[in-house]
C-alpha positions as CSV (number, residue, x, y, z in Angstrom):
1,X,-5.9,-57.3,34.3
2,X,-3.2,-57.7,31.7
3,X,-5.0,-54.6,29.6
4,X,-4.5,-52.7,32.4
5,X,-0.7,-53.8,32.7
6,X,-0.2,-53.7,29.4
7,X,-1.2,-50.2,29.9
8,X,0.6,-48.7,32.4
9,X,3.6,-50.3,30.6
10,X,2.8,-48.4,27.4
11,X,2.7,-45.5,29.2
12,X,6.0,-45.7,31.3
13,X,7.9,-46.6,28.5
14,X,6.3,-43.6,26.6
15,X,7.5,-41.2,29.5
16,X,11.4,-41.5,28.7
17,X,12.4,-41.4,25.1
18,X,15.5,-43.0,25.9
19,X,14.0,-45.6,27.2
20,X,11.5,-46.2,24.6
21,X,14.4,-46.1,22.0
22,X,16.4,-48.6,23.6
23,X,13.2,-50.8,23.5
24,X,12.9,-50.3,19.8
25,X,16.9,-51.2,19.4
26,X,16.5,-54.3,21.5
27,X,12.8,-55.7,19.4
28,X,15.2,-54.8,16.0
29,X,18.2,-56.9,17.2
30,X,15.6,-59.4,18.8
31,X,13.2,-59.7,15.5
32,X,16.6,-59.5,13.0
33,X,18.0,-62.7,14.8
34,X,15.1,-64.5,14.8
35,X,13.7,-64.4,11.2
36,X,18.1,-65.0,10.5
37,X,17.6,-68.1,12.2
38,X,14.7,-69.1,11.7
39,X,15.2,-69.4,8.1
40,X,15.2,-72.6,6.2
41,X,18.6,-71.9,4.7
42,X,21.9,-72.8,6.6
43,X,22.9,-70.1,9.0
44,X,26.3,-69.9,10.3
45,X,26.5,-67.6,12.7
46,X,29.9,-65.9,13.9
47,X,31.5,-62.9,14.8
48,X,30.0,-60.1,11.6
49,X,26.7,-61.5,12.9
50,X,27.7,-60.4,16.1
51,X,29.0,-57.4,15.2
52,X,26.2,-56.5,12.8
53,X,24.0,-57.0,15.4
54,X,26.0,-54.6,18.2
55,X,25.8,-52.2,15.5
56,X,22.2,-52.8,14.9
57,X,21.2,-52.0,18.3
58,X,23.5,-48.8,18.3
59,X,22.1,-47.3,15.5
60,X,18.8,-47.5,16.2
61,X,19.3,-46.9,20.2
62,X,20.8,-43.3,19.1
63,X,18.3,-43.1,15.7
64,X,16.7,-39.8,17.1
65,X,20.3,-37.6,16.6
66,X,21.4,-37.9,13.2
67,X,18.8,-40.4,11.8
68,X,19.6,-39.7,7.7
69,X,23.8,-40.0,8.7
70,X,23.0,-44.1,10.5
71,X,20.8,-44.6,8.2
72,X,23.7,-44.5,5.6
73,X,25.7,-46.1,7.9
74,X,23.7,-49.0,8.6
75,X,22.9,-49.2,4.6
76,X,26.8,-49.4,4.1
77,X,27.7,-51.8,6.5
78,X,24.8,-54.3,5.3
79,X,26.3,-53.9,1.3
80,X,29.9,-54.6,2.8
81,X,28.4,-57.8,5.2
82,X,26.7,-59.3,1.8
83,X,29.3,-58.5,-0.2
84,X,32.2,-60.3,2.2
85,X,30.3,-63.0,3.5
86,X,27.1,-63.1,1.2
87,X,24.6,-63.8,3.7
88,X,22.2,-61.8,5.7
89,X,22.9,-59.7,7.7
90,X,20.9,-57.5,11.5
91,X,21.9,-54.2,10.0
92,X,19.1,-55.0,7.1
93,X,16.4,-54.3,9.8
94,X,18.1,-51.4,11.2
95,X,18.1,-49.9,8.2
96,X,13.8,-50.7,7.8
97,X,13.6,-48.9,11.4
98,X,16.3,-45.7,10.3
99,X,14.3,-45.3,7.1
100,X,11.0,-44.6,9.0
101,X,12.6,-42.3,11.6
102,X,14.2,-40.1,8.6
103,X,11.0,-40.5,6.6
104,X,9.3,-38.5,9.6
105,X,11.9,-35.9,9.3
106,X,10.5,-35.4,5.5
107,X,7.3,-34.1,3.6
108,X,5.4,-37.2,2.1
109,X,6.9,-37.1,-1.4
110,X,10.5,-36.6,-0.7
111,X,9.9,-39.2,2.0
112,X,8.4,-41.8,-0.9
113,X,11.7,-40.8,-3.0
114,X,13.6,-41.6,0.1
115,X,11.9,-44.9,0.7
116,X,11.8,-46.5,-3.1
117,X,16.2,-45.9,-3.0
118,X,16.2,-47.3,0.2
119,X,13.8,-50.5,-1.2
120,X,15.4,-50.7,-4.5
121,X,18.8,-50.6,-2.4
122,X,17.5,-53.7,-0.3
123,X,16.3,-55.6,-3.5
124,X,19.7,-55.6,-5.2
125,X,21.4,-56.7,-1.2
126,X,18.5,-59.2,-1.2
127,X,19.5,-60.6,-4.6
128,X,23.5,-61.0,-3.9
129,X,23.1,-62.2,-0.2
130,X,20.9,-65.0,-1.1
131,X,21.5,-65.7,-5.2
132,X,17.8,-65.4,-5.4
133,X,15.6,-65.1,-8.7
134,X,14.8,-61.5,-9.7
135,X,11.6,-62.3,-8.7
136,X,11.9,-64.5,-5.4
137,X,10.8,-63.2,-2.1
138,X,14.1,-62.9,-0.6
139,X,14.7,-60.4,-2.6
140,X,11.3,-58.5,-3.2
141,X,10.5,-58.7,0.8
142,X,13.2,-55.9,0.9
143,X,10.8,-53.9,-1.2
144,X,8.2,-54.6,0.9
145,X,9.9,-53.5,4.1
146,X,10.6,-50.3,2.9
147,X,7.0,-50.1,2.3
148,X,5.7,-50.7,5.4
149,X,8.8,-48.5,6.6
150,X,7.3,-45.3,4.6
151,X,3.5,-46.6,5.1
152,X,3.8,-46.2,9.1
153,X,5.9,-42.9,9.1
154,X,2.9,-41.4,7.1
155,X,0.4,-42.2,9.4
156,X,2.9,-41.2,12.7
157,X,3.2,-38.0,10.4
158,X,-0.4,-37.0,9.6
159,X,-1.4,-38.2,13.3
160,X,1.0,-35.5,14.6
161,X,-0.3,-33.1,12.4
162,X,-3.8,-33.7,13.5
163,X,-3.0,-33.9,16.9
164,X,-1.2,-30.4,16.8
165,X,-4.0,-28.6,14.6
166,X,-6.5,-30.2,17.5
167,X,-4.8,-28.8,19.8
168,X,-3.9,-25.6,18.6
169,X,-7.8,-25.5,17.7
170,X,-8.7,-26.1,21.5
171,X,-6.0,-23.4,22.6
172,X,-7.7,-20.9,19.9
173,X,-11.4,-22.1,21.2
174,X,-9.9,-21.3,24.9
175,X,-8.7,-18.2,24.1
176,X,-11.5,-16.9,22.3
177,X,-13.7,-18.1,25.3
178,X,-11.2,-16.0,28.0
179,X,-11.2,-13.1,25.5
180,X,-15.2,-13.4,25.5
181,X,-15.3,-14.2,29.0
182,X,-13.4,-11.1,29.5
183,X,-15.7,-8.9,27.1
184,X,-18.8,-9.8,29.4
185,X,-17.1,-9.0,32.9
186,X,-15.9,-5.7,31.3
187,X,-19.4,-5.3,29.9
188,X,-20.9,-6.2,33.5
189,X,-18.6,-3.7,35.3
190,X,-19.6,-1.1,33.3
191,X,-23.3,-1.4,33.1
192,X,-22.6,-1.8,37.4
193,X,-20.6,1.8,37.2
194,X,-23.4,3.1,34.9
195,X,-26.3,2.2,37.1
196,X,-24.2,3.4,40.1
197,X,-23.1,6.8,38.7
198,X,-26.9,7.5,37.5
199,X,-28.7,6.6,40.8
200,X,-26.2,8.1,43.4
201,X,-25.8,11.3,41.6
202,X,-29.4,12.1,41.4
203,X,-30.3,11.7,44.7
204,X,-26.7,12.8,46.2
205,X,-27.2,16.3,44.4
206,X,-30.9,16.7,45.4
207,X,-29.4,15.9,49.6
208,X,-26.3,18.2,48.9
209,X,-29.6,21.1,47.0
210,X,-32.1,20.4,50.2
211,X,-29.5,20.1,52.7
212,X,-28.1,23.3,51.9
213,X,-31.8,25.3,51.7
214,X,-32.2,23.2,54.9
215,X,-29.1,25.0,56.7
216,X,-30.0,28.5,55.2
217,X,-33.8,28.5,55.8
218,X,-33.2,27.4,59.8
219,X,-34.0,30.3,61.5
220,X,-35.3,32.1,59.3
221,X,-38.2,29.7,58.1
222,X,-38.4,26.5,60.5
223,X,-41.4,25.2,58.6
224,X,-39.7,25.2,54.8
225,X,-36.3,24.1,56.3
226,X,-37.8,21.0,57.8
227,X,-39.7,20.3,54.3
228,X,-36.1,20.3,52.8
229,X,-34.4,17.9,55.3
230,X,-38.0,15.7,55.0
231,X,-36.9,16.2,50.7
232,X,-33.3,14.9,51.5
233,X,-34.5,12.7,53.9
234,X,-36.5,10.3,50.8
235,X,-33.5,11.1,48.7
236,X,-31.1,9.4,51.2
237,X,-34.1,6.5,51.3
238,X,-34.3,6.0,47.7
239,X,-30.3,5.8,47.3
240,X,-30.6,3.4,50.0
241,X,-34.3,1.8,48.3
242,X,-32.6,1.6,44.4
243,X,-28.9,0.1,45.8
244,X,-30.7,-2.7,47.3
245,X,-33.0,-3.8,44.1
246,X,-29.4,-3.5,42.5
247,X,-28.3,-5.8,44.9
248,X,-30.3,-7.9,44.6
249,X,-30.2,-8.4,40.9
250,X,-26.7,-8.8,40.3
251,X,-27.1,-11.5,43.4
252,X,-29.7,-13.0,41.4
253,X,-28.6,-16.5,40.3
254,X,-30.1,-16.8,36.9
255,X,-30.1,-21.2,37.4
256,X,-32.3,-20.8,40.2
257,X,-36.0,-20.3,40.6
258,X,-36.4,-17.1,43.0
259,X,-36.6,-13.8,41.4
260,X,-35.7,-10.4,42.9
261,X,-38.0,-9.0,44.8
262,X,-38.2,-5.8,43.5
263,X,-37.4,-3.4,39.9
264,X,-35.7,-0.7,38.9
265,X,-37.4,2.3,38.2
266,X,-39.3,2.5,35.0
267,X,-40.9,5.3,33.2
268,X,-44.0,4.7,34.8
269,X,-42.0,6.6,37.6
270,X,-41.0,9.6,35.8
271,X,-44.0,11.6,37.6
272,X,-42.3,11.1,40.4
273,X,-38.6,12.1,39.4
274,X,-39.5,15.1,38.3
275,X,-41.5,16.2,41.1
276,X,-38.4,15.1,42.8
277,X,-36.0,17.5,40.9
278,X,-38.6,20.3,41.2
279,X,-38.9,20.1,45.2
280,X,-34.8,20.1,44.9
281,X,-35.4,23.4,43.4
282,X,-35.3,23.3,39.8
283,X,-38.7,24.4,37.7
284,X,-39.3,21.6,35.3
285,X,-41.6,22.2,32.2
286,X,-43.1,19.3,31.0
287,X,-45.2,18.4,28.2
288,X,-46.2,14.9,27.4
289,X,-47.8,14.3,24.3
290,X,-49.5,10.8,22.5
291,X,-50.3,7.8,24.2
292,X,-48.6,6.1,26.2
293,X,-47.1,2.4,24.7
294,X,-45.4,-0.4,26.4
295,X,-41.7,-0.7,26.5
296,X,-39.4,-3.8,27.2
297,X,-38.0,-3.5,31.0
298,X,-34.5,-2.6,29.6
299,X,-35.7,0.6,27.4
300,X,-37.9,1.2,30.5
301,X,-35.0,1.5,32.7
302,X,-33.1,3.7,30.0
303,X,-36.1,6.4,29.8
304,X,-36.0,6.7,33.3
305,X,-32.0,6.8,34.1
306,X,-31.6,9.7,30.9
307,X,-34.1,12.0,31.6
308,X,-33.4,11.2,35.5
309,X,-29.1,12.4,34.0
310,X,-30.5,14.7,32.1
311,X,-32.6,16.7,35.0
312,X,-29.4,16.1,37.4
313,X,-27.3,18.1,35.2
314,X,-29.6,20.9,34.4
315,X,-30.2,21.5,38.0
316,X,-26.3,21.0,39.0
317,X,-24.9,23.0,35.7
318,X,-27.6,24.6,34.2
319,X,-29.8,28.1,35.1
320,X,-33.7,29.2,35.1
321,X,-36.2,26.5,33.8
322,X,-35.6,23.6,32.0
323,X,-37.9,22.5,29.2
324,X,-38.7,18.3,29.1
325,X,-40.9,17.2,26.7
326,X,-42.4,13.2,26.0
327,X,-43.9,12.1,23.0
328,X,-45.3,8.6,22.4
329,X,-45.7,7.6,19.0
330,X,-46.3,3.7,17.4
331,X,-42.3,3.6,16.8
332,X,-41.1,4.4,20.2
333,X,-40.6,7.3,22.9
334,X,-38.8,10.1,22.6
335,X,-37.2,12.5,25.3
336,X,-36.9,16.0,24.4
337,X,-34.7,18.3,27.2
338,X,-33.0,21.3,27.2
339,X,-31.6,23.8,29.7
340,X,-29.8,27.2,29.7
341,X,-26.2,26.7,29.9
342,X,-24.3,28.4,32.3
343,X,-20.6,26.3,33.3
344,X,-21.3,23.4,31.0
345,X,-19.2,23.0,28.0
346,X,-21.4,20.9,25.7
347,X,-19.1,18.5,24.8
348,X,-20.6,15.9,25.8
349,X,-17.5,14.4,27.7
350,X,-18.6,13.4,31.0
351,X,-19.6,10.1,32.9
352,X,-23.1,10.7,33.0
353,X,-23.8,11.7,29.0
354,X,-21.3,9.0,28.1
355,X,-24.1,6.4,30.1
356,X,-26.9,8.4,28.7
357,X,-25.6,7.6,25.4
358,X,-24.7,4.2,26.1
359,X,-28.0,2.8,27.1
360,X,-29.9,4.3,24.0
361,X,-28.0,2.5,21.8
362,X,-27.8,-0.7,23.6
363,X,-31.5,-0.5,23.5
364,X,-31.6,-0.1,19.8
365,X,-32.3,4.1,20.1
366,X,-30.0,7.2,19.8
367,X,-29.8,9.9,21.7
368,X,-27.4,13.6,20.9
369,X,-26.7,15.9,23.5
370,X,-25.3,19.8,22.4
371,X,-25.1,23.4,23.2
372,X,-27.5,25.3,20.6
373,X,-27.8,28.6,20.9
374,X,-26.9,28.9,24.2
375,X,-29.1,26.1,25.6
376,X,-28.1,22.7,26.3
377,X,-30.4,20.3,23.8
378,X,-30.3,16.6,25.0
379,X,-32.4,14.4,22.6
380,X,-33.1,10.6,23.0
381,X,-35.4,8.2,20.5
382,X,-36.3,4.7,22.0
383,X,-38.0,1.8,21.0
384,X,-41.1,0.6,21.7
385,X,-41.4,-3.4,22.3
386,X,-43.5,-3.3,19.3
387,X,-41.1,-1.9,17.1
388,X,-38.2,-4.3,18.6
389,X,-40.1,-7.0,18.0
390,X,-40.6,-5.9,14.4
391,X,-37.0,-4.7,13.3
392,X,-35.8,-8.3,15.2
């Protein structure tokens, strides 16, 4: 119980400076009297004691403003008190308590330097005011004071110092955190916008291609027009199919045990895009060559989304047949596809190449896309797990 009022005393004298100062003044002018008193010498005690004393507590009540100018103040009006009445004097412990508040003020050197003048000061004082021995404690404890004096403003110094580096090493740690915190969302929003962009503009363009052969074929061919609305029909579907999976993997909560209940698509399902782009319209060739190896879920997802881009475009920019060609070998897959050009510009400056890109080289591949001669060339190499697992 007294801990804990000892405490919360602590702490509310800590919370006003003033306040805490004018505790400091009051244990210098309380301490000063009683170690005057106390002593085994005859005291007389009269009005400089008094005084001394008032100016004691004033100095050190109003230390914090001009700490080196009362120091020198109180140092002066102890030599004059000895040298009147030649006896101690309050002011002596003042100037203890001014020396460590200006030692703080100071490096450590300049504050030893400050502290041995101060001591050697008090020595000489302690030898007139008592007609002590060179060597008798009287005279040597003002040594010793000084001491102490420069001892505790060192460790009040280096404690501040350590407690600012700590804390200018949390505010760095914390800001380094929010900056990688940060990072990741941007990261996360653009994979989201990525994902997006690559699964709505497929299937959009093939409802907008089989919508419109849908209006024009009508009346003229009932049969074909309803095979196109059937077409945009499972287009609308898997917009609808692949935003919920995405759903439900960014609602997945990593901590807990359920996992989504369905994937993305892989390239297990490119038979099926392309057979998709080609009842959209567009004539696909495509050659697959080697055998097929197993890919990590990621670079899975990649194949799929760039040639899925890649076929997109050529069917929404590009004219007559587009060429797609596969080849597994032991170091990974790569996508081969190229178009004739007709509006696009080859610079490879929209959303969709810029995603294309993107997820070949977050999956340790590369990919280039380019006009050459009048055909739009894209070109992607990705990893096999095996070979990931090697270069890691």
């Amino acid at each position: 119980m007294s801990e804990s009022a000892g405490a919360r005393f602590w702490t509310w004298l800590r919370a006003d400076l003033r306040r805490f100062d004018l505790a400091v003044a009051l244990l210098t002018v309380g301490v000063a009297s009683a170690l005057i008193t106390g002593s085994s010498e005859r005291f007389d005690s009269g009005w400089p004691e008094v005084a001394a004393g008032v100016g004691a507590f004033a100095l050190v009540s109003f230390r914090r403003v001009q700490p080196f100018l009362f120091l020198a103040i109180a140092l002066v009006w102890t030599a004059v008190h000895v040298a009147m009445w030649d006896r101690p004097t309050p002011t002596v412990f003042a100037v203890v308590v001014l020396l460590a508040t200006s030692a703080l003020r100071l490096e450590r050197w300049p504050a030893i330097g400050l502290g041995a003048a101060i001591g050697a000061s008090l020595y000489v004082l302690g030898l007139i005011g008592t007609d002590a021995e060179l060597a008798d404690s009287r005279a040597v404890i003002g040594i010793v004071w000084s001491a102490l004096a420069i001892g505790i403003a060192d460790a009040v110094r280096s404690w501040r110092r350590y407690r600012e580096s700590a804390e200018a090493q949390l505010e760095s740690t914390v800001r380094a955190a929010e900056a990688n915190t940060r990072r990741q969302v941007s990261e996360e929003r653009l994979a989201i916008a990525r994902e997006l962009h690559d699964l709505l503009a497929h299937n959009l363009s093939v409802m907008n291609v089989q919508t419109g052969a849908a209006q024009h074929l009508l009346r003229s061919d009932p049969d074909r027009a309803e095979e196109s609305l059937l077409a945009a029909r499972d287009a609308g579907r898997n917009v609808l199919d692949e935003l919920r999976e995405l759903l439900a993997i960014l609602r997945h909560d990593d901590g807990s045990d359920a996992e989504p209940t369905s994937s993305l698509p892989t390239a297990d399902q490119l038979p099926a895009l392309v057979e998709t782009i080609r009842s959209a319209g567009l004539d696909v060739d495509w050659t697959r060559t080697g055998e097929t190896r197993p890919l990590t879920p990621a670079v899975s997802l990649a194949a799929y989304r760039i040639v899925q881009e890649g076929l997109t475009n050529a069917a929404k920019h590009g004219t007559g047949t587009a060429h797609l060609v596969t080849e597994w070998t032991d170091d990974g897959l790569s996508i081969h596809l190229s178009n004739p050009a007709a509006e696009r510009s080859g610079d490879g400056s929209g959303l969709g190449l810029v995603g294309m890109r993107e997820r070949a080289t977050a999956n340790g591949g590369e990919l280039s896309a380019e006009l050459v001669a009048g055909r739009f060339v894209v070109e992607a190499n990705l990893p096999t797990a095996a070979s990931r697992e090697a270069a890691s």
